[in-house]
MIDOSE-1310 file (N, C-alpha, C; in nm, 2 decimals, decimal comma, always signed):
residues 255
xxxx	+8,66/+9,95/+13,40/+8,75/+9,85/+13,34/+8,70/+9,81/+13,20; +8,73/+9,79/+13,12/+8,76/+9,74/+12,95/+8,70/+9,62/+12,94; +8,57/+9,60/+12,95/+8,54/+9,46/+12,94/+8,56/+9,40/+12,78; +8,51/+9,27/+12,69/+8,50/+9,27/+12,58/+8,35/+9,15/+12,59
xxxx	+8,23/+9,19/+12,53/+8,17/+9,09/+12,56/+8,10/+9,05/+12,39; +8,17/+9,03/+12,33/+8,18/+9,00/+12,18/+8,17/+8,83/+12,16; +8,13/+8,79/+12,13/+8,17/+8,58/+12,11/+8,22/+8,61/+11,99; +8,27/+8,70/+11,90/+8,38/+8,63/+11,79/+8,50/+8,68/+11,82
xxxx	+8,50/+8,74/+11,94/+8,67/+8,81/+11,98/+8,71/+8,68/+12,08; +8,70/+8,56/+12,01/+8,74/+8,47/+12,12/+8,91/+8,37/+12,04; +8,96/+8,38/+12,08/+9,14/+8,34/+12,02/+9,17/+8,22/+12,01; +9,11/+8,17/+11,88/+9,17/+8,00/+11,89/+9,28/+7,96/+11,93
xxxx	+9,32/+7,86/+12,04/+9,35/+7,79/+12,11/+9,50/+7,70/+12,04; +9,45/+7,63/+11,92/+9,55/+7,60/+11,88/+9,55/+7,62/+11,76; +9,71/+7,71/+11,71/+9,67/+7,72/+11,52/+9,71/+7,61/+11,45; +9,70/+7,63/+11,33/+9,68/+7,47/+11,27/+9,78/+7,51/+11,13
xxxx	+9,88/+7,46/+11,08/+9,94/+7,45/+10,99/+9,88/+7,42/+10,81; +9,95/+7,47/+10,76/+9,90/+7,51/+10,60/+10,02/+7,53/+10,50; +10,02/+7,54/+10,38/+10,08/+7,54/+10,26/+10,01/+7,58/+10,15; +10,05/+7,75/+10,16/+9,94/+7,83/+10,07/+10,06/+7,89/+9,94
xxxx	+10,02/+7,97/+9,88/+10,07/+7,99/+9,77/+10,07/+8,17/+9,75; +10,19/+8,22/+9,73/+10,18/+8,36/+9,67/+10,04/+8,41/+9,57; +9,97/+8,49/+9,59/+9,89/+8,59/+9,48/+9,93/+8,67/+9,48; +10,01/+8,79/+9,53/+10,06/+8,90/+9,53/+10,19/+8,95/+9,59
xxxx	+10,33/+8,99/+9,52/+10,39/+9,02/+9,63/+10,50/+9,17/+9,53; +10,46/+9,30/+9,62/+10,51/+9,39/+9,52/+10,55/+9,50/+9,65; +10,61/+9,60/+9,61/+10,63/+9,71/+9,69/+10,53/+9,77/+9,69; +10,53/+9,81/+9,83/+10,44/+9,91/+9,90/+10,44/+10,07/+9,91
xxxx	+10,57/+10,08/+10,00/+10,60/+10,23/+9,98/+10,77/+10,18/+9,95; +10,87/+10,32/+9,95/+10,97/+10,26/+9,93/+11,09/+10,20/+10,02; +10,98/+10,18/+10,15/+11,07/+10,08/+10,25/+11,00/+9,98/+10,28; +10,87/+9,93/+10,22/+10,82/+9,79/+10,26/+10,77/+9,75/+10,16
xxxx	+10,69/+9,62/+10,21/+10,64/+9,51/+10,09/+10,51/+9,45/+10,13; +10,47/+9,44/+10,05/+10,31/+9,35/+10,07/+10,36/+9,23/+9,97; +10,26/+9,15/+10,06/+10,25/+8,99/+10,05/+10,10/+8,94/+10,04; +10,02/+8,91/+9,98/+9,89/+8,86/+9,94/+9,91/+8,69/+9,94
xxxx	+9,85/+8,61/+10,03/+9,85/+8,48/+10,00/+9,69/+8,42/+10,00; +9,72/+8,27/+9,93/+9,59/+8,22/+9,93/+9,54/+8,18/+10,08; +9,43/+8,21/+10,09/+9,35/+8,17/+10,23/+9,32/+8,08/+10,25; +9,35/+7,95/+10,31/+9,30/+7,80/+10,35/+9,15/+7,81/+10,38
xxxx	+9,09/+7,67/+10,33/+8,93/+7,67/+10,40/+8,99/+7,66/+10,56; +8,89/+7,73/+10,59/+8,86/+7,71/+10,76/+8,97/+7,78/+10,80; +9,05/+7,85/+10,76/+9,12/+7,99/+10,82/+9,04/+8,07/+10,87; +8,99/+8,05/+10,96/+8,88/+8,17/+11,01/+8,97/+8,23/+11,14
xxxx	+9,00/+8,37/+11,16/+9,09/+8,47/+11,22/+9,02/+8,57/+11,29; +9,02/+8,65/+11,37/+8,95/+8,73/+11,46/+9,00/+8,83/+11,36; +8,96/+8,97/+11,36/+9,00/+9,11/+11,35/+9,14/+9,12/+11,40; +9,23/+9,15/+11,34/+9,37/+9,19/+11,33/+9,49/+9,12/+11,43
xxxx	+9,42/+8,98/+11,40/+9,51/+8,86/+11,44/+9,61/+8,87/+11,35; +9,72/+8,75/+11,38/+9,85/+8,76/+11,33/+9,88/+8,62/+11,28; +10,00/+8,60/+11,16/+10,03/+8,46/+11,12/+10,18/+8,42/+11,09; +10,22/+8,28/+11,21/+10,38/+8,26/+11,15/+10,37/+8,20/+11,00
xxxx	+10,49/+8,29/+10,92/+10,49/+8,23/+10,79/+10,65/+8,19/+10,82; +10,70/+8,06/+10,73/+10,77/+7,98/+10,73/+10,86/+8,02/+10,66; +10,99/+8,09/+10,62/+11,06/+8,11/+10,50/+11,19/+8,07/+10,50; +11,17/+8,01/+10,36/+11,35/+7,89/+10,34/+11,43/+8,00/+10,28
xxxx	+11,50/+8,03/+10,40/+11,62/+8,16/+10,40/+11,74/+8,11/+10,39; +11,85/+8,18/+10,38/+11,99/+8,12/+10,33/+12,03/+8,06/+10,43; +11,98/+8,13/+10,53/+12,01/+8,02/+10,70/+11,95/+7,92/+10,73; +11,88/+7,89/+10,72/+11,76/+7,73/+10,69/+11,63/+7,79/+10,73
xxxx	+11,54/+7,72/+10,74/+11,43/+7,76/+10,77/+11,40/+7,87/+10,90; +11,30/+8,00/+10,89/+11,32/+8,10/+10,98/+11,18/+8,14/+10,96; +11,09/+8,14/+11,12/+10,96/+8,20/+11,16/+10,95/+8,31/+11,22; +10,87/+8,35/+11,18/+10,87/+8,50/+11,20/+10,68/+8,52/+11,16
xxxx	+10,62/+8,60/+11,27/+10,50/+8,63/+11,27/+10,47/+8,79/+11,24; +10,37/+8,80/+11,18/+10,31/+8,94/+11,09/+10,14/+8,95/+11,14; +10,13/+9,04/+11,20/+9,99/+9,08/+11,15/+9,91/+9,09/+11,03; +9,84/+9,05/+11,01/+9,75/+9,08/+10,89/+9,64/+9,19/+10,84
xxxx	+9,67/+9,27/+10,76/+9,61/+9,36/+10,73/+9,52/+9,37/+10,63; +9,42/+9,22/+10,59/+9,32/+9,21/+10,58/+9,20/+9,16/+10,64; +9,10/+9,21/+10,64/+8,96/+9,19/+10,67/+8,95/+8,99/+10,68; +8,90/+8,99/+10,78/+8,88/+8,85/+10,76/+8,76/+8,82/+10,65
xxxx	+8,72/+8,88/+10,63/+8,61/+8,89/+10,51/+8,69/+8,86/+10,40; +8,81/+8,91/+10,36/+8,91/+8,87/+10,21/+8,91/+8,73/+10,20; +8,91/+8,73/+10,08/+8,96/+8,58/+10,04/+9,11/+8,55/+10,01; +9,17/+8,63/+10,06/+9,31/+8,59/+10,07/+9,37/+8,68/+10,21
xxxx	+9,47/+8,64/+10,24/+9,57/+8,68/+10,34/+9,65/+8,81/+10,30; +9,64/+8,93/+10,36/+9,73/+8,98/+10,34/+9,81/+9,00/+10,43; +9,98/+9,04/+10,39/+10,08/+9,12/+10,52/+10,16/+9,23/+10,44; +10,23/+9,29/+10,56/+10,30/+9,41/+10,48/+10,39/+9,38/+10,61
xxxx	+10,55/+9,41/+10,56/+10,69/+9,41/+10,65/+10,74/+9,49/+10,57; +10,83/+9,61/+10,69/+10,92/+9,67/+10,61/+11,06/+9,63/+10,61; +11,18/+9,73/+10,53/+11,23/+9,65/+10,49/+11,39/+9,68/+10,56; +11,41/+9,51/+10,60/+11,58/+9,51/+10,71/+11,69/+9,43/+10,63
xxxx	+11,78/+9,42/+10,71/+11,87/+9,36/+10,62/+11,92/+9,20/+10,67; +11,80/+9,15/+10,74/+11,77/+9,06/+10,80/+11,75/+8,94/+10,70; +11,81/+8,81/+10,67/+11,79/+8,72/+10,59/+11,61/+8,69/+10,57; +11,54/+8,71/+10,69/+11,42/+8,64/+10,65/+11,34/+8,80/+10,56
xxxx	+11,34/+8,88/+10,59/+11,30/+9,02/+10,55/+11,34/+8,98/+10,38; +11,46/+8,97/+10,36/+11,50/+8,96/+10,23/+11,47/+8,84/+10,13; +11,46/+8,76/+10,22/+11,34/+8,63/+10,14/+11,21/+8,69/+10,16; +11,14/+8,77/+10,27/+11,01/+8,78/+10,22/+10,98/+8,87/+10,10
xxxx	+11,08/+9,00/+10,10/+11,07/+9,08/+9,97/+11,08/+9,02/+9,82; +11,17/+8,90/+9,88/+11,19/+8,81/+9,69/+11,09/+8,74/+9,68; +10,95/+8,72/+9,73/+10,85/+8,60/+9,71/+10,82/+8,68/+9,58; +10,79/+8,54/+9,50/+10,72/+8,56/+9,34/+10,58/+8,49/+9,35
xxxx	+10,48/+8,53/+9,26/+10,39/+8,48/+9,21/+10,41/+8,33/+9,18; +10,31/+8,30/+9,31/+10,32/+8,11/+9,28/+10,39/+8,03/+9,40; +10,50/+8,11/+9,45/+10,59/+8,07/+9,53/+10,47/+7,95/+9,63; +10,54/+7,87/+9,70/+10,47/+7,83/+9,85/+10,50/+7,87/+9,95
xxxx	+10,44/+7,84/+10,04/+10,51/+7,90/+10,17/+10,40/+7,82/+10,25; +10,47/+7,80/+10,38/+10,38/+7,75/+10,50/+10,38/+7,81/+10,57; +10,26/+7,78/+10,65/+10,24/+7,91/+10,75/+10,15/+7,84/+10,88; +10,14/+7,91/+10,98/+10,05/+7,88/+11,13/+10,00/+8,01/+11,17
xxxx	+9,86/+7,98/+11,22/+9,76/+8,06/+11,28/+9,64/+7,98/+11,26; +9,53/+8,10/+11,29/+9,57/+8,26/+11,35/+9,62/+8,23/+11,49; +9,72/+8,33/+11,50/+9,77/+8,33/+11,64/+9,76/+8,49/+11,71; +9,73/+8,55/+11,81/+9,75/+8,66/+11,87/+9,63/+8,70/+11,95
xxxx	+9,63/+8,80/+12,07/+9,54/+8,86/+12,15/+9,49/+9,01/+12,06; +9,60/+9,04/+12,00/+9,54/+9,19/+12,00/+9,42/+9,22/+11,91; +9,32/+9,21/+11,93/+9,23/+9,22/+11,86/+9,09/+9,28/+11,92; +9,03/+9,36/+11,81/+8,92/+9,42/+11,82/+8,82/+9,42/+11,87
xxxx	+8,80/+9,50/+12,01/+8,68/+9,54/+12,10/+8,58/+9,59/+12,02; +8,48/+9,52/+11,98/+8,36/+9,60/+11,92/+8,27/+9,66/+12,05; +8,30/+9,67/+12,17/+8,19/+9,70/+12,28/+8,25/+9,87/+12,28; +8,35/+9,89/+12,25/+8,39/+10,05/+12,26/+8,44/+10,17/+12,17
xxxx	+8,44/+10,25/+12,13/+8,53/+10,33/+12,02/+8,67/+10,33/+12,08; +8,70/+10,35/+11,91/+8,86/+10,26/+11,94/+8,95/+10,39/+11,88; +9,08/+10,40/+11,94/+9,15/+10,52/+11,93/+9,24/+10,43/+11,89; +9,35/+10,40/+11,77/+9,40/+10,34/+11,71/+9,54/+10,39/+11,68
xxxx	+9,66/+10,40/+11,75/+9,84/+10,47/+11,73/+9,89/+10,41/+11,65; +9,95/+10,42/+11,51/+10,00/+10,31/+11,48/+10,12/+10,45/+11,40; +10,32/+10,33/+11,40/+10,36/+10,37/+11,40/+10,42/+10,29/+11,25; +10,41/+10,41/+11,14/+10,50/+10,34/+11,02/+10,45/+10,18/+10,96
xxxx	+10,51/+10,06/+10,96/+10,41/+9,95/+10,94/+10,33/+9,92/+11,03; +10,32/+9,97/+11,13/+10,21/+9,94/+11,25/+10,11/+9,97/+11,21; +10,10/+10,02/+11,09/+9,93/+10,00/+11,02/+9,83/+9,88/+10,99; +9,94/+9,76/+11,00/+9,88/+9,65/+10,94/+9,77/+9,60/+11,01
xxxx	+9,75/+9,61/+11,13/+9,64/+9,53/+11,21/+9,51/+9,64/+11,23; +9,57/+9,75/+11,23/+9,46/+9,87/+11,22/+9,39/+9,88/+11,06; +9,45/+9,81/+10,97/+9,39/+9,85/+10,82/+9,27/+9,73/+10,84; +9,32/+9,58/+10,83/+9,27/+9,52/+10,92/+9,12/+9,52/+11,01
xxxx	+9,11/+9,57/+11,09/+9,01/+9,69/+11,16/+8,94/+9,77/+11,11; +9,00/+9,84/+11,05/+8,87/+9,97/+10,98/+8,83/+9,89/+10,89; +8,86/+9,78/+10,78/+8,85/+9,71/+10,66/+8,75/+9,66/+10,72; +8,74/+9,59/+10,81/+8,65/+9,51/+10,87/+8,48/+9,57/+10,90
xxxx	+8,56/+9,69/+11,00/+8,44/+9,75/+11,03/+8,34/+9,81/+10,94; +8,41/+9,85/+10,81/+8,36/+9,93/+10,72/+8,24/+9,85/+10,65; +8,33/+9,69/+10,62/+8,24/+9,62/+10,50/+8,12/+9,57/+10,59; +8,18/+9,53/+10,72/+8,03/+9,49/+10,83/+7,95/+9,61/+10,87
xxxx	+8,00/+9,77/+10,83/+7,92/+9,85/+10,87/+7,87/+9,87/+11,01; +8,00/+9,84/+11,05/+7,96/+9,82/+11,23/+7,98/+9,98/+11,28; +7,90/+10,01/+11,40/+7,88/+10,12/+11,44/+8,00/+10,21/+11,51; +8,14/+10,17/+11,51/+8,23/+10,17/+11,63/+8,30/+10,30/+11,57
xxxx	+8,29/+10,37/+11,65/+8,40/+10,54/+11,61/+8,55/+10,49/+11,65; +8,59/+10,56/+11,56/+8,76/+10,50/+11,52/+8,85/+10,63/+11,51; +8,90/+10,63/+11,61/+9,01/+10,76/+11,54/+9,17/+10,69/+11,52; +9,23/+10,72/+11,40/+9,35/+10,64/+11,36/+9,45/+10,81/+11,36
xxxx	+9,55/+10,75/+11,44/+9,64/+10,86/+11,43/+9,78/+10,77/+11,38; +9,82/+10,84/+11,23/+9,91/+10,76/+11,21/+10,06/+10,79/+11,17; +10,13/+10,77/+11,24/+10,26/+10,87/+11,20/+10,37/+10,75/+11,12; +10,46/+10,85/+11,01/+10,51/+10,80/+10,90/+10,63/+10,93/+10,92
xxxx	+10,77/+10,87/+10,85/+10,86/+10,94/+10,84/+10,86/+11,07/+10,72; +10,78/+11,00/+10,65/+10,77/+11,12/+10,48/+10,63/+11,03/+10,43; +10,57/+11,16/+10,36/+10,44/+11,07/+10,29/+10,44/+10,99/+10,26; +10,53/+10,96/+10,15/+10,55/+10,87/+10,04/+10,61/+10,70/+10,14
xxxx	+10,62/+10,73/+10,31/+10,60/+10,57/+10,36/+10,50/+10,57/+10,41; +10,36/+10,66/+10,37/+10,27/+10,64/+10,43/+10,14/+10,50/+10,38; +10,18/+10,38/+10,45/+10,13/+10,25/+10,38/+9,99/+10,22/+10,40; +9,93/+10,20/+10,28/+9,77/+10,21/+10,24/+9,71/+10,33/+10,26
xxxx	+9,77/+10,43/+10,25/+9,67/+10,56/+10,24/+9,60/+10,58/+10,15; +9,61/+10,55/+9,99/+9,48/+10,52/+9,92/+9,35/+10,43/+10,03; +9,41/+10,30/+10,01/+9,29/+10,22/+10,09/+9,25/+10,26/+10,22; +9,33/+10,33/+10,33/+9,28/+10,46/+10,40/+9,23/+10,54/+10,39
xxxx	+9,21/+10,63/+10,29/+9,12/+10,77/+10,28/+9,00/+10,68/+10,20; +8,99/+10,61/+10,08/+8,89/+10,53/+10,07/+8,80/+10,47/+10,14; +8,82/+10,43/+10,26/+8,78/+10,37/+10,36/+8,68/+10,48/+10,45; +8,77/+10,56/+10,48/+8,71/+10,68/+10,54/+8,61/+10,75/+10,47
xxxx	+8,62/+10,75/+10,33/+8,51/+10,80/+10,25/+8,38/+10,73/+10,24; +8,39/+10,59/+10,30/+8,29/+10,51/+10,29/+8,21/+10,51/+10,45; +8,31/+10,52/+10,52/+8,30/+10,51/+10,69/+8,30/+10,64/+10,75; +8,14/+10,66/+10,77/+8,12/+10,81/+10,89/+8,19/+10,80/+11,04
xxxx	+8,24/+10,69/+11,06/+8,25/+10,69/+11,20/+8,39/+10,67/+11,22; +8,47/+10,70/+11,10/+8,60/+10,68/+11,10/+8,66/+10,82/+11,09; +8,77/+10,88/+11,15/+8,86/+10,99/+11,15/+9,02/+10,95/+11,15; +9,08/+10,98/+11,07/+9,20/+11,00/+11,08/+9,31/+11,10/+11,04
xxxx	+9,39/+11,07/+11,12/+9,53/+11,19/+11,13/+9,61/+11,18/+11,09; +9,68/+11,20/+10,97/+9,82/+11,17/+10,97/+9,95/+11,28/+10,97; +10,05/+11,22/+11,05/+10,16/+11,28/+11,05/+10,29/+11,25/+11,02; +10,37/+11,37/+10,98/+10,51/+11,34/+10,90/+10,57/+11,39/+11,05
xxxx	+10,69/+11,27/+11,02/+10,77/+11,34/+11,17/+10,92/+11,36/+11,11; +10,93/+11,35/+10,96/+11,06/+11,42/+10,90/+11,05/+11,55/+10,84; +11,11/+11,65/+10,96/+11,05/+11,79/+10,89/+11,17/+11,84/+10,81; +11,14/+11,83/+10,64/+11,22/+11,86/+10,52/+11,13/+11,94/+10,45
xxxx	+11,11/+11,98/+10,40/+11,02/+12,07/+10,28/+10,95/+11,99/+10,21; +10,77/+12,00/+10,23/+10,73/+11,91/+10,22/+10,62/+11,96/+10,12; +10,65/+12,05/+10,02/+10,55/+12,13/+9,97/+10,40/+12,07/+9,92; +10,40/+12,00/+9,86/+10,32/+11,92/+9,86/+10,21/+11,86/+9,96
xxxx	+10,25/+11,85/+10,10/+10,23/+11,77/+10,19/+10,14/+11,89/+10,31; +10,04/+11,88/+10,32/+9,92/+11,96/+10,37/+9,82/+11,92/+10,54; +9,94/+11,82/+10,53/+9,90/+11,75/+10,69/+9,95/+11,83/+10,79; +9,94/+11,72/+10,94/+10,03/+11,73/+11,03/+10,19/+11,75/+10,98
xxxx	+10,29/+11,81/+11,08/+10,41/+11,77/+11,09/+10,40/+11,74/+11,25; +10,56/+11,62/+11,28/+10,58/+11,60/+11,43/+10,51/+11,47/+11,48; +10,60/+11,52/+11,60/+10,55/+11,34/+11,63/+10,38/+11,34/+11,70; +10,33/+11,22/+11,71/+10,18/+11,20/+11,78/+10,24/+11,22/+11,94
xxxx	+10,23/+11,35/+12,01/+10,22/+11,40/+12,10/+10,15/+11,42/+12,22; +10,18/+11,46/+12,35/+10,06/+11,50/+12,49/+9,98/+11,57/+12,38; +9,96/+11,67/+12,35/+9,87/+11,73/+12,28/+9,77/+11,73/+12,23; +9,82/+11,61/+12,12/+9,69/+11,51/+12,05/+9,65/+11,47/+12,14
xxxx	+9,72/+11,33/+12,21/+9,66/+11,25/+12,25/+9,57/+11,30/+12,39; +9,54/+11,41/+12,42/+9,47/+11,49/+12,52/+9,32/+11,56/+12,43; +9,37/+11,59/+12,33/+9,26/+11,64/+12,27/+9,17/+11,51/+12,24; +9,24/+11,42/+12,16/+9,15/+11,29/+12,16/+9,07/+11,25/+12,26
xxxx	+9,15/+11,23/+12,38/+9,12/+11,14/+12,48/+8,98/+11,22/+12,57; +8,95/+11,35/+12,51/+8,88/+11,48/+12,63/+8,73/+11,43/+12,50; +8,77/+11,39/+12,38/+8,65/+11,37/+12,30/+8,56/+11,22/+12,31; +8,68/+11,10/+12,37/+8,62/+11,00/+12,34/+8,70/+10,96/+12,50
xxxx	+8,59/+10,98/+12,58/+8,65/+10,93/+12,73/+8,65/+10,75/+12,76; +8,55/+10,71/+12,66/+8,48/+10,53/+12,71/+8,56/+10,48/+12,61; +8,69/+10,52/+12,54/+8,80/+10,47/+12,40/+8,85/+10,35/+12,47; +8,88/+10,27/+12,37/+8,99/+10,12/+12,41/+9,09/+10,22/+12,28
xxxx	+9,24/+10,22/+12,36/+9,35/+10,25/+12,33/+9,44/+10,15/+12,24; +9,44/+10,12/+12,09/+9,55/+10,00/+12,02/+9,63/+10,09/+11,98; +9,80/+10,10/+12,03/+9,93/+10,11/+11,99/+9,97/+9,96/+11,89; +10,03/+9,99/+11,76/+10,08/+9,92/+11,73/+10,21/+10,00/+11,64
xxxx	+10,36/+9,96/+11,69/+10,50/+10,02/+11,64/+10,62/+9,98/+11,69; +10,70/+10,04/+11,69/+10,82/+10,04/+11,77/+10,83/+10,04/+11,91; +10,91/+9,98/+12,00/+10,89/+9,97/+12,11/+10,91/+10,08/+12,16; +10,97/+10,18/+12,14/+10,97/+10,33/+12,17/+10,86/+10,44/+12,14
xxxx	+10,79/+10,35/+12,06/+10,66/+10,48/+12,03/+10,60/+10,39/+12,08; +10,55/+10,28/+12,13/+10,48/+10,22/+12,21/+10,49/+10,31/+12,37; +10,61/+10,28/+12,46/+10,65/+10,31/+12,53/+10,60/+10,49/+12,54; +10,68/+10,57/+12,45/+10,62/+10,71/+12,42/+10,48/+10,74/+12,47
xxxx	+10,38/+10,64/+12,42/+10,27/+10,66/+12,39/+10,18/+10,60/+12,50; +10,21/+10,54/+12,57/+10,16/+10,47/+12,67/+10,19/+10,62/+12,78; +10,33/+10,64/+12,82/+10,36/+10,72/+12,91/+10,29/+10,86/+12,90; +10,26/+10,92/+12,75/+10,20/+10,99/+12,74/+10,06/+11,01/+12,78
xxxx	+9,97/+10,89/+12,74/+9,85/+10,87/+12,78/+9,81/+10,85/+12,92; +9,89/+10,79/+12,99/+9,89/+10,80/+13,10/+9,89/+10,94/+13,20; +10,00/+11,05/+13,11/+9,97/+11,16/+13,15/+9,85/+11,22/+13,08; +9,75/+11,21/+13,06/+9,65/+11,27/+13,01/+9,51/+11,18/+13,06
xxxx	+9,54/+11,09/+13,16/+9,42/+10,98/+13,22/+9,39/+10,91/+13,20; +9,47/+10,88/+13,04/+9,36/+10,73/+12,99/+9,47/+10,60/+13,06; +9,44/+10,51/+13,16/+9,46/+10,40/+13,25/+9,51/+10,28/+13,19; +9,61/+10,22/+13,21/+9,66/+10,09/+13,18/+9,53/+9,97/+13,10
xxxx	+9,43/+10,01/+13,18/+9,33/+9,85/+13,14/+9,26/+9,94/+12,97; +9,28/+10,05/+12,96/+9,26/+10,06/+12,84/+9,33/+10,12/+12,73; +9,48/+9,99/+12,75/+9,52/+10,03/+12,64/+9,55/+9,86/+12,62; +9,61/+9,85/+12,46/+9,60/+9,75/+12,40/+9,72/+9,75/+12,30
xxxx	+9,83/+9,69/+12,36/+9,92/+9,70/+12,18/+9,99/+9,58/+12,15; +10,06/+9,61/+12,07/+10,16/+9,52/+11,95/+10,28/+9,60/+11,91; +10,36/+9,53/+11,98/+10,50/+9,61/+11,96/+10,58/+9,50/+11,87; +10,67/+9,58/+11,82/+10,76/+9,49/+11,74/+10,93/+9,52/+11,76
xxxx	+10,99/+9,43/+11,72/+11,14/+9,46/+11,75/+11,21/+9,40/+11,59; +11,24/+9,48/+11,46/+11,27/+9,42/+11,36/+11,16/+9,37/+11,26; +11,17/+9,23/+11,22/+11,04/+9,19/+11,21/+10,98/+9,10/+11,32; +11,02/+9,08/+11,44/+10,92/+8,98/+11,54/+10,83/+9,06/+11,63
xxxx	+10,73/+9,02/+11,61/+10,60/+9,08/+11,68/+10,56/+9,00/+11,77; +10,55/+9,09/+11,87/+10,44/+9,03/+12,02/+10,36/+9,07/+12,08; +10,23/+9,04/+12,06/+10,08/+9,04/+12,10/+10,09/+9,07/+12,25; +10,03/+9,12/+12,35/+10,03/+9,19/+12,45/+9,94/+9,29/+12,49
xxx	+9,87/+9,27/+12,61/+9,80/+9,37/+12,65/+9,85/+9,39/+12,86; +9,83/+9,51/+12,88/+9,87/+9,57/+13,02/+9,71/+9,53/+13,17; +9,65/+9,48/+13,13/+9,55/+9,47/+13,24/+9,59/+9,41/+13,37
């Protein structure tokens, strides 16, 4: 079984409210958005916790929680949401430089086992909590082998892959896969095609048997990916995800 015997993977209890300020908010790829805010003193967050941000939408006020896809080491907060036609989605893409916004955390379970190598699914923005993770691991130089398999519709939505392959260039213990699962002529494009498959996930799982399993995507590639792993041996107690439906996200694990 999957123990965790870490004392900073411990999940504050109650989050605490705040009123931070935009530093950053621009396009990502060309279906999502990053959001950079200022970090409160004493925001202190586990590895790839999550935060309700508050936003005054044409409907009245509307919460909605995001993983954060920076290192708790940043001095600021980052998120990335892609993009719906959902009123709070469309206020989060209009934030300007300066804006305010309130917010609560850290809130969430899903968060980083440093006692095992971590096999990491993430699907399209389900990058966020995994960038998060390697960010972390990289600058603390922690020993933990990481394989990130990351599937994206077309390159060009493949979000932080500069700060991805950077990462990896820095981190021996990190591997990752990426795949396009829109097969169009991709000349340029020298990866995988298809979806993250029995295939992979068997060849991974035959190299790293003692892995803790983080899905984070759609409730269907959640779902996919679980059923799949399961056919290939890796067990309920070692998997770990974050599924999302739109933009609301819910922290979750199967033990």
């Amino acid at each position: 079984m999957i123990t965790n015997t870490d004392p900073l993977n411990v999940v504050q209890a109650t989050p605490s409210n705040y009123t931070v300020r935009v530093l950053e908010s621009r396009p990502l790829t060309p279906t999502s958005h990053l959001l950079r805010l200022e970090k409160p003193a004493g925001y202190d967050f586990r590895v790839s916790q999550a935060t309700r941000l508050f936003l005054n939408t044409p409907s009245g006020i509307e919460r909605h929680t995001l993983s954060m896809s920076s290192s708790p080491t940043r001095d600021y907060l980052e998120f990335a949401a892609r993009q719906t036609n959902s009123s709070w989605k469309q206020t989060f893409f209009a934030l300007a430089l300066g804006d305010p916004i309130n917010i609560q955390g850290p809130v969430g379970k899903f968060i980083l086992n440093q006692d095992y190598p971590g096999v990491l699914i993430a699907g399209g923005i389900g990058i966020t909590p995994f960038k998060s993770m390697i960010e972390y691991a990289t600058e603390m130089r922690l020993p933990i082998d990481f394989t990130l398999l990351y599937s994206s519709r077309t390159p060009d939505e493949i979000a932080f892959k500069a700060e991805l392959d950077a990462l990896a260039s820095l981190n021996p213990h990190l591997k990752i896969i990426y795949t396009i699962t829109r097969k169009t002529h991709l000349p340029d494009w020298h990866g995988r095609i298809g979806r993250i498959d029995q295939e992979l996930l068997r060849q991974v799982s035959q190299t790293k048997p003692e892995a803790c399993y983080y899905i984070c995507g759609t409730p269907s590639l959640i779902a996919d990916s679980i059923q799949m792993l399961n056919s290939v041996g890796v067990t309920l107690d070692r998997i770990m995800l974050e599924t999302f439906k739109g933009y609301a996200l819910h922290a979750d694990n199967f033990r």
